[in-house]
N, C-alpha and C positions, 0 to 999 in steps of 0.2 A: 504494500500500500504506500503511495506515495502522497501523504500527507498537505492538504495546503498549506493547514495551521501545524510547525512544530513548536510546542513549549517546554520548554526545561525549571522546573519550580527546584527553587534550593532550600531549603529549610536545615533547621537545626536541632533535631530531635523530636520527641515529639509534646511537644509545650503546646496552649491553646490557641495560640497566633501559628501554628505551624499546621494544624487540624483545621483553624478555619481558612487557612488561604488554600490548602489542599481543599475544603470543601467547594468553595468558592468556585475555583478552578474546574472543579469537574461541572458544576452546575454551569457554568459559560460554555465549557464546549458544548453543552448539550445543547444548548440553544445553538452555537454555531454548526452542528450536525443536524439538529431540524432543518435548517435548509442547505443542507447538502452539501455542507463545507463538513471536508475531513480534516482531520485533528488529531495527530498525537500527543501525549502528555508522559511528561518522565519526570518524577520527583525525587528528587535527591538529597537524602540526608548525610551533609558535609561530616559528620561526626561519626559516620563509617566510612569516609573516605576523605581526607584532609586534603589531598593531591589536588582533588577534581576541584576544591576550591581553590586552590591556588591558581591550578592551570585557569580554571574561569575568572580569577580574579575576583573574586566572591567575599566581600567586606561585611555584608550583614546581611540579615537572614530574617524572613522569610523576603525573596528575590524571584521573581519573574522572569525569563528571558525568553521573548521569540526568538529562536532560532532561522524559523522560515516563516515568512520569505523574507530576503535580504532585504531594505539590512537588520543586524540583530538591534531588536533593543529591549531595554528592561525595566522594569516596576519592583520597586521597594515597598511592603508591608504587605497589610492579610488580605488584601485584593477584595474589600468589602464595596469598594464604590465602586460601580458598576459602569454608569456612565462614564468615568474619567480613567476607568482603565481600559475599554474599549477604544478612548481616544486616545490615549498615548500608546495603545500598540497599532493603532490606526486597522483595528477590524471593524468588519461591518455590522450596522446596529442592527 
């Protein structure tokens, strides 16, 4: 499957800001796969893997990254507002 949307969510354990941005995150794609945007989602917790944050350069957590499409960009916190993080990843409402 070759994904429109990929995200990579970074989090750090699992604390209550780390469960709701994961939540959050599932409940967006859903809506972005009702209409027929595919969407993969990978979350990663830096605290089993220290590397993967470095190499991402991963300062604080819970972290957002679209990966696809170019270019990357990324959202700091629990991704509860809705509208403003569709716009700063620039997906469709």
């Amino acid at each position: 499957m070759n994904p429109d949307y990929h995200f990579r969510l970074f989090i750090a354990g699992h604390t209550h800001t780390a469960r709701r941005a994961t939540e959050h995150l599932r409940s967006y794609a859903q809506l972005l796969e009702d209409q027929g945007i595919k969407v993969c989602i990978e979350v990663v917790d830096i605290l089993d893997d220290l590397q993967v944050a470095e190499d991402e350069r991963i300062l604080v957590t819970p972290v957002l990254v679209r990966k696809t499409p170019q270019p990357e960009l990324r959202v700091v916190g629990d991704l509860s507002l809705k509208d403003r993080l569709f716009s700063a990843l620039e997906l469709p409402v």
